[in-house]
C-alpha positions in Angstrom: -1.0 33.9 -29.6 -0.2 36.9 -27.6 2.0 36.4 -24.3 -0.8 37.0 -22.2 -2.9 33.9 -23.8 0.7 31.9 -23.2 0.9 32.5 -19.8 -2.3 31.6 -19.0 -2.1 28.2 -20.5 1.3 27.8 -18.7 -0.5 28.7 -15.2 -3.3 26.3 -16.0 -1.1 24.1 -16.8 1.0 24.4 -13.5 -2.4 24.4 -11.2 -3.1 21.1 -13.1 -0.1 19.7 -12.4 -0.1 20.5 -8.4 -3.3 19.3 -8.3 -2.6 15.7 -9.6 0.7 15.8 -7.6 -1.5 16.8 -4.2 -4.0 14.1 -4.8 -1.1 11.4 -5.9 0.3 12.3 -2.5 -2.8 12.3 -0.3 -3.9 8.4 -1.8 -0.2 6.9 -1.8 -0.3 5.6 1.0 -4.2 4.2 0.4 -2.8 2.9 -2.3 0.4 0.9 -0.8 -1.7 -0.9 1.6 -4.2 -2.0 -1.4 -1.1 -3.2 -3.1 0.7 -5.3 -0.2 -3.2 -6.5 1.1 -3.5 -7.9 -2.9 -0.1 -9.6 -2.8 -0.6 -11.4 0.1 -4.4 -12.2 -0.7 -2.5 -13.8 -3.9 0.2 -15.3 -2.4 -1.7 -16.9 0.4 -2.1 -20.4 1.0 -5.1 -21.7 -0.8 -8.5 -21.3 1.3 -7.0 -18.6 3.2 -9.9 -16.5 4.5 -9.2 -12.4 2.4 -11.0 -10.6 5.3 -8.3 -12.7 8.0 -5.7 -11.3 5.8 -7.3 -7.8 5.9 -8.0 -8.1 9.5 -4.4 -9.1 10.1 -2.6 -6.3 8.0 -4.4 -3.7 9.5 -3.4 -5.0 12.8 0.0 -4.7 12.2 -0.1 -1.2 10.2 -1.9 -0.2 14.0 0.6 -0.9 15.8 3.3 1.3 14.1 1.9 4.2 15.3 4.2 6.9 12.9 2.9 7.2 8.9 6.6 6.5 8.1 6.9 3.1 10.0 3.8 2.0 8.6 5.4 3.0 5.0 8.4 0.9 6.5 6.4 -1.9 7.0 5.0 -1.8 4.3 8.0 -1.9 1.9 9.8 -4.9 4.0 6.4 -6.8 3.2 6.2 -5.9 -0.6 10.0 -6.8 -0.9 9.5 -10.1 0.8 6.0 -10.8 -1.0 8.5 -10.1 -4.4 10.6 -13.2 -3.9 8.2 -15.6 -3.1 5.5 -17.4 -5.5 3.2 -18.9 -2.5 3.6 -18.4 1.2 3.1 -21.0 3.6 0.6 -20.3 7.0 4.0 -20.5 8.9 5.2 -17.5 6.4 2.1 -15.9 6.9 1.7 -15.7 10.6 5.5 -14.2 10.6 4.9 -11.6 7.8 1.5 -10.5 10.1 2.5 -10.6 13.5 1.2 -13.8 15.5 -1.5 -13.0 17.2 -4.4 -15.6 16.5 -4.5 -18.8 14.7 -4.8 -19.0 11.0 -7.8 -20.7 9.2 
């Protein structure tokens, strides 16, 4: 294989490689929030209503109004969400913000 054949497997190579990293980048944060929303949908007191949940995350990811304090939130959640096995509608309404009623 001649050098020239080399380096253009090592360049296709690299453009591959940017172009997973740039898409793993653009849908991390898509992919946090599916992650936390499936947690609590899991860890929610039985007949707890998924859209609620939904409604209620996206709520509180609104009002941080900087990417990295939605990221923020996000995390404490997910941490919290770790240690538990079932949450309570008490520990639900403090984990997302009370603003209504729970079912």
């Amino acid at each position: 294989m001649t050098l020239r054949a080399r380096m253009s497997v090592v360049a296709l190579l690299a453009v591959s490689a940017l172009g997973a990293y740039a898409a793993a980048r653009y849908h991390s944060a898509a992919l946090e929030v599916y992650v936390v929303e499936q947690m609590l949908v899991q860890k929610s007191p039985a007949g707890t209503d998924p859209e609620f949940i939904h409604k209620r995350l996206q709520t509180l990811l609104a009002s941080a109004p900087e990417p990295g304090d939605r990221i923020a939130k996000l995390l404490l959640l997910s941490e919290h969400l770790e240690k538990v096995q079932q949450l309570t509608l008490a520990e639900l309404d403090i984990l997302l913000g009370k603003e209504e009623a729970g079912p």
